[in-house]
Backbone bond lengths (Angstrom), bond angles and torsions (degrees), N, CA, C in turn:
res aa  C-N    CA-C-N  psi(-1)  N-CA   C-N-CA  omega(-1)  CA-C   N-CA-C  phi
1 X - - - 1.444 - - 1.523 110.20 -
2 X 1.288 103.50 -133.36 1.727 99.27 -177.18 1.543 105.98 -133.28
3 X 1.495 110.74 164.64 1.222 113.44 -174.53 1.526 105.48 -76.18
4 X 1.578 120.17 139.11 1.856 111.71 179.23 1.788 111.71 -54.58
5 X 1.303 99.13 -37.26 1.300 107.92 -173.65 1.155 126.48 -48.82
6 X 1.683 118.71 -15.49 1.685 139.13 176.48 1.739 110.50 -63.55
7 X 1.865 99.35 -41.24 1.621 103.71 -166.32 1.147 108.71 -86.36
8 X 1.489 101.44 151.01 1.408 109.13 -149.45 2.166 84.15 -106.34
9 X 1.270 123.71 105.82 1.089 94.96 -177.17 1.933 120.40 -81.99
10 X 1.071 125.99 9.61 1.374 129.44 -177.49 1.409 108.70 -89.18
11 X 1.890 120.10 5.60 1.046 105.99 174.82 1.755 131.39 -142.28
12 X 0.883 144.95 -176.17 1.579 138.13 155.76 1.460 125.05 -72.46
13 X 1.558 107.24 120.14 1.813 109.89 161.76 1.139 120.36 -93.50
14 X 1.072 123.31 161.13 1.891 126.31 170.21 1.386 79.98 -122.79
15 X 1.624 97.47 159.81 1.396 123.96 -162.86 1.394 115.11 -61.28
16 X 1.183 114.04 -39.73 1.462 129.10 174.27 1.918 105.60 -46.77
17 X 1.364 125.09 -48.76 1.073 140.01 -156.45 1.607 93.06 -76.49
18 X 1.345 101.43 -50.58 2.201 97.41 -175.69 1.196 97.17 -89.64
19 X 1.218 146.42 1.62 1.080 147.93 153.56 1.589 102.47 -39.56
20 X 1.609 103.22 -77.37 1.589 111.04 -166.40 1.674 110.42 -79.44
21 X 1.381 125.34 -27.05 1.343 125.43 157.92 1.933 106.27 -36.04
22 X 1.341 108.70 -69.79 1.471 106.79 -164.93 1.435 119.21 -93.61
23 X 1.969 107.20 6.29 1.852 98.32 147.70 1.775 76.02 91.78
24 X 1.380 135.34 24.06 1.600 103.65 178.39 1.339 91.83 -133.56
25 X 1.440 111.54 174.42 1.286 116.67 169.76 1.515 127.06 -74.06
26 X 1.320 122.64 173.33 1.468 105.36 -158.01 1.600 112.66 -102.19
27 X 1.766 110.43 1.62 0.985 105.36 150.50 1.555 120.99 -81.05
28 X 0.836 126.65 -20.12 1.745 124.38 -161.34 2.029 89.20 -70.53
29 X 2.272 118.14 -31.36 1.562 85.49 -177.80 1.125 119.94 -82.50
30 X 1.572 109.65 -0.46 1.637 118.05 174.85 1.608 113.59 -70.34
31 X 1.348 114.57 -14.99 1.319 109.39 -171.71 1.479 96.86 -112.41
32 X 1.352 118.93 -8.02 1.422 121.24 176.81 1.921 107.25 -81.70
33 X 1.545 107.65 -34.30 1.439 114.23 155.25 1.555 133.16 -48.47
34 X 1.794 102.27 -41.49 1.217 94.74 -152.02 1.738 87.95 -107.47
35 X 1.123 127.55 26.32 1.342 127.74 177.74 1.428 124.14 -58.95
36 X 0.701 129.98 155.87 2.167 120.35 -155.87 1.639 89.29 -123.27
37 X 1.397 135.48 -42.05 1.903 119.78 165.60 1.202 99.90 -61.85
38 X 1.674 120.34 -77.27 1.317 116.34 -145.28 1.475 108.22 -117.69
39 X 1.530 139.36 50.12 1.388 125.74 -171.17 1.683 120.43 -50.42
40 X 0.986 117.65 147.38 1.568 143.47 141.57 1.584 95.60 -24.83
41 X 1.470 122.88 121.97 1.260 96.47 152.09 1.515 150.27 -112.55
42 X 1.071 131.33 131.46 1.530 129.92 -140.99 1.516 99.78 -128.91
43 X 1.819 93.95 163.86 1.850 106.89 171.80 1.481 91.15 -118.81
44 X 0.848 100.20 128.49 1.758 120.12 163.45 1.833 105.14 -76.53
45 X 1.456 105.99 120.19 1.159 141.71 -174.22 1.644 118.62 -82.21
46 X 1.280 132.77 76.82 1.695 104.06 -173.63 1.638 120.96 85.35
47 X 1.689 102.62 -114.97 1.302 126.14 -176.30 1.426 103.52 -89.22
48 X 1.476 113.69 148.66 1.626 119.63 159.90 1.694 123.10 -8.75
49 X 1.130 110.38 -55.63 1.745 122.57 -156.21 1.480 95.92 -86.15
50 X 1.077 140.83 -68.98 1.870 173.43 -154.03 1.898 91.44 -53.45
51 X 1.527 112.40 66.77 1.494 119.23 168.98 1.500 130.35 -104.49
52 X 0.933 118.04 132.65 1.880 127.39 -175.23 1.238 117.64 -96.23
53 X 1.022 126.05 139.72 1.740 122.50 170.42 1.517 117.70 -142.05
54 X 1.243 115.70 103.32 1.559 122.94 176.89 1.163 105.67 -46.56
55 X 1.329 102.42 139.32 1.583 119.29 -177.11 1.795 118.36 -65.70
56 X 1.981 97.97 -24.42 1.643 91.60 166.39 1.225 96.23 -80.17
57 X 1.345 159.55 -13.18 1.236 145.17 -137.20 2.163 89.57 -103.09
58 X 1.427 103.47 -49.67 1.057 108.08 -172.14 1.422 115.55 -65.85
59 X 1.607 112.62 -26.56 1.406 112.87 -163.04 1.740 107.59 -85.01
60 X 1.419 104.24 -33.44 1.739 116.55 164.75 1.142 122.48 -52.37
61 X 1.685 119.35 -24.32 1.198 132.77 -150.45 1.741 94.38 -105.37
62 X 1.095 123.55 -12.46 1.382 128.73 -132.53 1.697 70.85 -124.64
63 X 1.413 139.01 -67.10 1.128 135.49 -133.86 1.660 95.59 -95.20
64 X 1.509 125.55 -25.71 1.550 123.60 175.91 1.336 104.39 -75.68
65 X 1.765 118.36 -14.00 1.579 92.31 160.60 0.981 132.50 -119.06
66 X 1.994 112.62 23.19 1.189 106.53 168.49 1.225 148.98 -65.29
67 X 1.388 146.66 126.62 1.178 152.91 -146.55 1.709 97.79 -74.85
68 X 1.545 128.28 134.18 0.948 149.27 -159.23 1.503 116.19 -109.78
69 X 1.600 159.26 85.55 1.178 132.20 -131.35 1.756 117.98 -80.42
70 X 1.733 102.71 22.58 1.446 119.93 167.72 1.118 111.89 -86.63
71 X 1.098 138.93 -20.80 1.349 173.92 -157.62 1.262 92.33 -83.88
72 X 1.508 133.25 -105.47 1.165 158.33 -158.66 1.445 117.25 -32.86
């Protein structure tokens, strides 16, 4: 994934942006948004598609699912 130290938390991403931060495609943060257990959390922008995600929002989001090497 990516180092935390990249997110900027004082500001807004569009999907495209954590897209290339975390190396995935830019559907996988749309489906990381629209997840029904654990969504991404986002402000809907305008139209349907047009989503934001605060950088604390992303970075909280990022660390409750990091994999633990107890885990593994």
């Amino acid at each position: 994934m990516t180092e935390m130290g990249k997110i900027n938390t004082d500001r807004y991403y569009r999907p495209d942006e954590i897209a290339e931060l975390l190396n995935v495609d830019k559907s996988t943060v749309y489906r990381m948004i629209k997840d029904v257990t654990d969504p991404l959390p986002a402000v809907r922008i305008g139209g349907n598609r047009l989503y934001r995600v605060h950088g604390r929002e992303l970075q909280s989001w990022l660390e409750r699912h990091r994999v633990r090497p107890e885990e593994e």
